[in-house]
C-alpha positions in Angstrom: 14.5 161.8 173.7 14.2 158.8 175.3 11.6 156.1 176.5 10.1 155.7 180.0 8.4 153.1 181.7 5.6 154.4 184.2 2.8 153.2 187.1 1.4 150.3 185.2 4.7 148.1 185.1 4.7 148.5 189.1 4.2 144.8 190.5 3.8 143.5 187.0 7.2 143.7 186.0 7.0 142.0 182.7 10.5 141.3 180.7 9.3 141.4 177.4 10.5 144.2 176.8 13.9 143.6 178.3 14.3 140.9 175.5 13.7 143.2 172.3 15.7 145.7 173.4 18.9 146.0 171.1 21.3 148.1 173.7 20.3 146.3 177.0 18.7 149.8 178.6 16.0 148.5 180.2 16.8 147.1 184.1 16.9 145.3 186.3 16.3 142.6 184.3 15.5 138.9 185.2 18.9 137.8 186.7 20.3 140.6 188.0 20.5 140.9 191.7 17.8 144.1 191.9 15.0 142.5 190.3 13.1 141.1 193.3 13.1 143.9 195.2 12.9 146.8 192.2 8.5 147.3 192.4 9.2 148.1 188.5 11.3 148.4 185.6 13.5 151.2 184.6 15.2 152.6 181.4 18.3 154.0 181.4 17.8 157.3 179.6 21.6 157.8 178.5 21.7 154.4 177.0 18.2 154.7 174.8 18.0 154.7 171.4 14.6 155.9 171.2 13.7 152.9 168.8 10.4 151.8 170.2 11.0 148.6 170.6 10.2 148.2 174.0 6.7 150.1 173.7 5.0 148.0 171.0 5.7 144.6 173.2 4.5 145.8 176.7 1.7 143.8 177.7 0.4 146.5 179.9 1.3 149.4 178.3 3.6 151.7 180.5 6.3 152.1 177.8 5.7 155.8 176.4 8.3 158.6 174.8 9.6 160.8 177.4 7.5 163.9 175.9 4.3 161.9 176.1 4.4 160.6 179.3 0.5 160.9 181.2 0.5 162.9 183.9 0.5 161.0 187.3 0.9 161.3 191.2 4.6 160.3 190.7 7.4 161.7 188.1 8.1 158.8 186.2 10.7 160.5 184.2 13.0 161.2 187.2 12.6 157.9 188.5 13.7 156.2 185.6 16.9 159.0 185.7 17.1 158.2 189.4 17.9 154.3 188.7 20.6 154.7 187.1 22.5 157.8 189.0 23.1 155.1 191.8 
């Protein structure tokens, strides 16, 4: 399993949870050449430890497992895949 960030980190991008995470899955972070343009934040689901420490510091809590993502107009799972298969 893995984590995956969904709709509510769209415009907000908020890093905190790029800082606590311990294998650097969560991008583009602040720095990297993507971040302006990405609309949110994505986590590499190949790279995830499934430690949850992403989840408990996101301020607008869009961090959820990958089996308890809400349902929503937009798969959220595949885009998070889709980051990271460019």
């Amino acid at each position: 399993m893995t984590y995956v960030i969904t709709e509510p980190c769209i415009g907000t991008k908020d890093t905190a949870c790029v800082g606590v995470c311990p294998v650097d899955c969560i991008h583009p972070g602040p720095g990297e050449a993507a971040f302006a343009a990405a609309p949110q934040l994505y986590i590499d689901p190949e790279a995830c430890i499934d430690c949850g420490a992403c989840m408990s510091v996101c301020p607008v809590s869009a961090i959820f497992p990958e089996d308890e993502v809400p349902p929503s107009p937009v798969d959220y799972i595949a885009l998070n895949k889709e980051y990271f298969q460019k």
